[in-house]
C-alpha positions as CSV (number, residue, x, y, z in Angstrom):
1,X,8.0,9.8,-15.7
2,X,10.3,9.6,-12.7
3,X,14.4,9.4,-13.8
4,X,13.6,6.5,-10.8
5,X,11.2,4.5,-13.0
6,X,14.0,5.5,-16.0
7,X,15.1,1.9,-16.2
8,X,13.1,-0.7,-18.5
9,X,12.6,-4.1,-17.0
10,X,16.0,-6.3,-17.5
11,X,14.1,-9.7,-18.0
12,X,10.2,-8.9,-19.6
13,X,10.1,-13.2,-19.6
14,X,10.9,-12.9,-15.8
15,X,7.1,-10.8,-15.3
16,X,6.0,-12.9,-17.7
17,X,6.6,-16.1,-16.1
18,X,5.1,-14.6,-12.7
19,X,2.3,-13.3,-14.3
20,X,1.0,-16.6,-15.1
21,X,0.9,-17.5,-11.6
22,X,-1.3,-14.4,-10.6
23,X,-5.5,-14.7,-10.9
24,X,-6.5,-11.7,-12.8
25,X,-9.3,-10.6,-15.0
26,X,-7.6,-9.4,-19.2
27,X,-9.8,-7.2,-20.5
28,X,-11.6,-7.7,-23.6
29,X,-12.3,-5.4,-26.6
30,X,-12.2,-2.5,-24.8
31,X,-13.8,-4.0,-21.8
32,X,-11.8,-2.5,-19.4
33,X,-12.6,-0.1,-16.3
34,X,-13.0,3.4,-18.1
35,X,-12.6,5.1,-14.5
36,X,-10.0,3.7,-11.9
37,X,-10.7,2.8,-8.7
38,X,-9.3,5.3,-6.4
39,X,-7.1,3.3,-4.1
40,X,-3.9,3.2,-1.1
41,X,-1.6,0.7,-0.2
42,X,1.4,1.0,2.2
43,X,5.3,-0.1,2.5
44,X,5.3,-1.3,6.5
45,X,8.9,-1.3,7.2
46,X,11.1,-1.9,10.2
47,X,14.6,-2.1,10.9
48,X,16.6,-5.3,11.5
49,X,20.0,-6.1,12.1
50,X,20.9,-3.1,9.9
51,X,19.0,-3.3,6.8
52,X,15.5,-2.8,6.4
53,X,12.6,-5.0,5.7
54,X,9.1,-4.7,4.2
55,X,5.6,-6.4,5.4
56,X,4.2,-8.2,2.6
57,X,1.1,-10.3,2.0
58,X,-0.1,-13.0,-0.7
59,X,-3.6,-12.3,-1.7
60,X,-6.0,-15.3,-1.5
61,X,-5.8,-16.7,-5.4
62,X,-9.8,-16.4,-4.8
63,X,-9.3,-12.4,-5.1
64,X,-8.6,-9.9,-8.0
65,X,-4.6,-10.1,-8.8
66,X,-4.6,-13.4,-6.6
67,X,-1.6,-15.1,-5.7
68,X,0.7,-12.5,-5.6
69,X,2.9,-10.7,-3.3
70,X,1.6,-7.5,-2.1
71,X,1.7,-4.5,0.4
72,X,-1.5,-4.0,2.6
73,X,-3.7,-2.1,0.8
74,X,-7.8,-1.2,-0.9
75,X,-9.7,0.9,-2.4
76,X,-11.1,4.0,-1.0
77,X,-14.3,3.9,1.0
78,X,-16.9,6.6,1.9
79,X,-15.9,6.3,5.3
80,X,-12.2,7.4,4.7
81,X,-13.8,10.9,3.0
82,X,-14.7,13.2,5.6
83,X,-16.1,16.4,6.4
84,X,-13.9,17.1,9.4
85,X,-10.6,15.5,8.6
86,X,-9.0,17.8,11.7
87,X,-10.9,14.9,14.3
88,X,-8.9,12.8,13.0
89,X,-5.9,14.1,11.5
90,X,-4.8,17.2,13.4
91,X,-1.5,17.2,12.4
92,X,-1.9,16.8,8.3
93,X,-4.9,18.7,6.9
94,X,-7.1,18.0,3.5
95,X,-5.7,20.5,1.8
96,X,-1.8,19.9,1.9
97,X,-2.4,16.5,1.3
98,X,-4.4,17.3,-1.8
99,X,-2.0,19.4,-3.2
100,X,0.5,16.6,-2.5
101,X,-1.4,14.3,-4.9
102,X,-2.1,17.0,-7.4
103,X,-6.1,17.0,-6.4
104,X,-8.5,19.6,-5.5
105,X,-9.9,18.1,-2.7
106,X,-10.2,14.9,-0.4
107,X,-6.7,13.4,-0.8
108,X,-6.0,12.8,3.2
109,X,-8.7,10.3,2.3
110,X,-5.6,8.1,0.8
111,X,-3.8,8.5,4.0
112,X,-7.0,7.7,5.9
113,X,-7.7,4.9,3.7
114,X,-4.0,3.7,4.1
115,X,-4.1,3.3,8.1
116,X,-7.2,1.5,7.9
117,X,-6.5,-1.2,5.4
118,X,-2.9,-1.6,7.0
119,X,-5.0,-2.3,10.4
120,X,-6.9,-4.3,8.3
121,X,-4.7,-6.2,6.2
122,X,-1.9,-6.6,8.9
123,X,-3.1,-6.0,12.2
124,X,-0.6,-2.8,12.8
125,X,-2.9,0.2,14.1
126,X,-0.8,3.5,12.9
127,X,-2.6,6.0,15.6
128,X,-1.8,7.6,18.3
129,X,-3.6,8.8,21.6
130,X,-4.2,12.4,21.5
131,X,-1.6,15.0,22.3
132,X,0.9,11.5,21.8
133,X,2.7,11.1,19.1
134,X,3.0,7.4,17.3
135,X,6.3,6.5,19.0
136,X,5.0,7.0,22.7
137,X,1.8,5.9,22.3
138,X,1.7,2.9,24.7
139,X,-1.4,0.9,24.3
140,X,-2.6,-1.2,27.8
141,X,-4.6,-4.4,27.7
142,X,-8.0,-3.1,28.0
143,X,-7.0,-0.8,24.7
144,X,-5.8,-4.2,23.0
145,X,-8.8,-6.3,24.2
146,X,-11.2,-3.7,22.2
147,X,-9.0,-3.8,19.1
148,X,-9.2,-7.4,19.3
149,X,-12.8,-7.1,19.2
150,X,-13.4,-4.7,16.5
151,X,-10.8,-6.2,14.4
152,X,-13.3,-9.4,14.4
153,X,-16.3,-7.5,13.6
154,X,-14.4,-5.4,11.1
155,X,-13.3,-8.5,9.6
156,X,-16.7,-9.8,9.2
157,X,-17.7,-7.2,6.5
158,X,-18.7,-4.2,9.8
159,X,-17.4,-0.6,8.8
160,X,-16.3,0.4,11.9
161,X,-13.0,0.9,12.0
162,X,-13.8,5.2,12.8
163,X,-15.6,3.9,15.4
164,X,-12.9,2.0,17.1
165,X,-10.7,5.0,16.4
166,X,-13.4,7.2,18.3
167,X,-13.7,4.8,21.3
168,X,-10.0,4.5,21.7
169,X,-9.9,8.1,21.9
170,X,-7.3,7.9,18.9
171,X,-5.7,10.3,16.1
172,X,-4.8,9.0,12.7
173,X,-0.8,9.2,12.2
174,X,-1.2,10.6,9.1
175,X,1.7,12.7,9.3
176,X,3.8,9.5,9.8
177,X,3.1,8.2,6.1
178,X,5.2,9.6,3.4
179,X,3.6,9.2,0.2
180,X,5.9,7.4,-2.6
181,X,4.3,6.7,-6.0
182,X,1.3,6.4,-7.9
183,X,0.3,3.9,-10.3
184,X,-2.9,3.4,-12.4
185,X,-3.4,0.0,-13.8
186,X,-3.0,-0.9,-17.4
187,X,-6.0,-0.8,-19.9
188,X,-5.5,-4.6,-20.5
189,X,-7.0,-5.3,-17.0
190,X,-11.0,-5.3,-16.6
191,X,-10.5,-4.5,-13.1
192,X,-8.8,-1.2,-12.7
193,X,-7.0,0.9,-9.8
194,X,-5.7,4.3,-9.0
195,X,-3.4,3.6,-6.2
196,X,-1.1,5.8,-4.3
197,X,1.7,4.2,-2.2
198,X,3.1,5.2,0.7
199,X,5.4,4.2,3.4
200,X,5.3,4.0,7.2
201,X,7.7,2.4,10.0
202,X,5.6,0.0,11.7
203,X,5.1,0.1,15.7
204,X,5.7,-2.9,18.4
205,X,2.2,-4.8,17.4
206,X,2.7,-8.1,15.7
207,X,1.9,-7.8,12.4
208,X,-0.5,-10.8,11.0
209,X,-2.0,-11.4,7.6
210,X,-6.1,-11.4,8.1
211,X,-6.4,-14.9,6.9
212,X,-9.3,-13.6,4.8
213,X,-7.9,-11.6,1.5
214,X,-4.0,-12.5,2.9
215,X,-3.4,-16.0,2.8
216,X,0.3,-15.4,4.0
217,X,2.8,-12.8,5.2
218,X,6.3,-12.1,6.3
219,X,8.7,-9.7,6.8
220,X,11.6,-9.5,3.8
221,X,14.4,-7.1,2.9
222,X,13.2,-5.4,-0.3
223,X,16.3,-6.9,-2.6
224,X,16.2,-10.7,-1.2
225,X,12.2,-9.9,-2.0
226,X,13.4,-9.2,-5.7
227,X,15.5,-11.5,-6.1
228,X,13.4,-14.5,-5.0
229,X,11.0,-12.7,-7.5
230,X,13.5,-13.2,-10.5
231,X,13.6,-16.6,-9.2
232,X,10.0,-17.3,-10.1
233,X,9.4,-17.7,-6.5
234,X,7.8,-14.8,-5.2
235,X,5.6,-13.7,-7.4
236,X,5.0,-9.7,-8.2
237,X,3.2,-7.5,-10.4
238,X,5.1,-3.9,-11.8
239,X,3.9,-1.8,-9.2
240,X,5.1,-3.6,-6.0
241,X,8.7,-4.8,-7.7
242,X,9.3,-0.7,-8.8
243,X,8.5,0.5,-5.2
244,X,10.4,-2.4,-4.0
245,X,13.3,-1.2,-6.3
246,X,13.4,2.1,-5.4
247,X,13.8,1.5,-1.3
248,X,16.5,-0.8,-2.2
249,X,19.7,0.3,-0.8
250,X,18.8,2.0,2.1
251,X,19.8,0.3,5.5
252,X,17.6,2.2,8.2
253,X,13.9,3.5,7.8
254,X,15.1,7.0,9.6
255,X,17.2,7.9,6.1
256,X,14.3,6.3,4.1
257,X,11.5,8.1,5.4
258,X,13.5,11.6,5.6
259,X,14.8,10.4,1.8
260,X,10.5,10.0,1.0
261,X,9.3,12.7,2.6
262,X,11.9,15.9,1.1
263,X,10.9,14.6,-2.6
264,X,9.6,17.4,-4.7
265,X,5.9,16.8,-5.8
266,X,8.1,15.9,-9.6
267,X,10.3,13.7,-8.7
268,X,7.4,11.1,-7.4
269,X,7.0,8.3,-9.9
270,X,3.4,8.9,-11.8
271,X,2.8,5.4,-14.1
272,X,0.5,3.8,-16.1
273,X,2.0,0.9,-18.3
274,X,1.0,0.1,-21.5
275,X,1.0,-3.5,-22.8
276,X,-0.4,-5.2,-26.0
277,X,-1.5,-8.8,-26.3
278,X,0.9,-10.5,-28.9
279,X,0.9,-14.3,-29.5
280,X,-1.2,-14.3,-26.4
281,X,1.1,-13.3,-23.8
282,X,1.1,-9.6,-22.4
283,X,3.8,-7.4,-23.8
284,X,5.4,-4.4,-22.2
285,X,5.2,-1.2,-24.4
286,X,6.1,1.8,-22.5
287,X,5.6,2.8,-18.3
């Protein structure tokens, strides 16, 4: 484990308290997920006034882990695994980002999967036109106006977000995403997830929760987010409060990003909590 993730939580009553806020499924006598859910979520940041601050998202309390604070984020789909990964990420390729994960194949499937639920989940599109990079990509009206129309459809349950990329004549900017952490969830959970975070300074769009899985959003500098989480006010689950801890400090997203992206493959944060069930309430064993 990470010398990052060294630090045991200061107030286990604190995650407590917030956890009985949060819509979630315990698992029961071994009932849990044997095999996570492959899964990517993303830290949108942006600088303001000096400091930093993060997109976030509370899930619909209708969902899995509902009611909570969150970054945009899903699961893998078969869409995001490719057979020509180069049409859509030139600049990163399959097997560099693999290795980066510690798999043998298909992890620039996370990155795909990433940009997609961040358009998704927040409305920012992290592509570029061809032969563009991210920062110079200037989308006109006609390119927004067909956005706007596949981000309805999409929204409606359509996978075709590739599609949207292809008739934009886009490039994923994978190579803008440095990848932060992974974190698998705990056995005491039915529903279980193998997500790897990254991070990725948003562009000029508006960012928007969907109004379908987000319920609401805003843009918060990581410590008041912690704070307000200590509070019993914004509630959090382990994964998003340990990424959110370990941006903390940083005042622009230039030093952050460098900072993310010259980690050695070691020194990223690989968890998987354990908790056990005493008097009814969940207790934190080890992480």
């Amino acid at each position: 484990m990470s010398t990052l993730f060294g630090k045991k939580l200061n107030n286990l009553k604190t995650i407590i308290r917030v956890n009985n806020k949060i819509n979630h499924i315990p698992s029961d006598n071994g009932g849990y997920q044997k095999v996570p859910t492959p899964a990517a979520s993303v830290l949108l940041i942006r600088d303001t006034n000096q400091r930093i601050e993060v997109f976030m998202i509370k899930r619909s309390i209708k969902t899995n882990f509902g009611g909570v604070w969150v970054f945009p984020g899903g699961k893998i789909d078969n869409e995001d695994i490719s057979n020509n990964y180069l049409k859509y990420s030139p600049h990163l390729d399959d097997a560099l980002a693999s290795k980066r994960l510690g798999l043998k194949k298909n992890g620039l499937s996370y990155w795909a999967a990433c940009i997609r639920e961040c358009f998704e989940e927040s409305g920012i599109l992290l592509a570029n036109k061809k032969g563009v990079n991210l920062k110079n990509t200037v989308l006109n009206q006609d390119d927004l106006k067909i956005i706007d129309e596949y981000k309805s459809k999409i929204l409606k349950g359509e996978n075709i977000f590739y599609q949207m990329i292809d008739t934009l004549n886009l490039e994923l900017a994978t190579n803008e995403l440095a990848y932060i952490s992974h974190w698998v969830t705990p056995k005491i959970e039915k529903r279980r997830y193998s997500t790897r975070f990254f991070i990725a300074r948003s562009t000029d769009q508006v960012a928007v929760h969907d109004g379908v899985e987000g319920v609401e959003s805003k843009w918060i500098n990581p410590g008041e987010a912690l704070q307000e989480c200590k509070s019993g006010n914004f509630p959090m689950i382990m994964p998003t409060i340990k990424n959110l801890e370990m941006i903390c400090g940083f005042t622009d997203t230039a030093e952050l990003l460098s900072t993310m992206n010259n980690k050695n493959k070691s020194d990223i944060p690989n968890v998987e909590p354990v908790f056990e069930i005493v008097d009814g309430e969940p207790k934190l064993i080890r992480y």
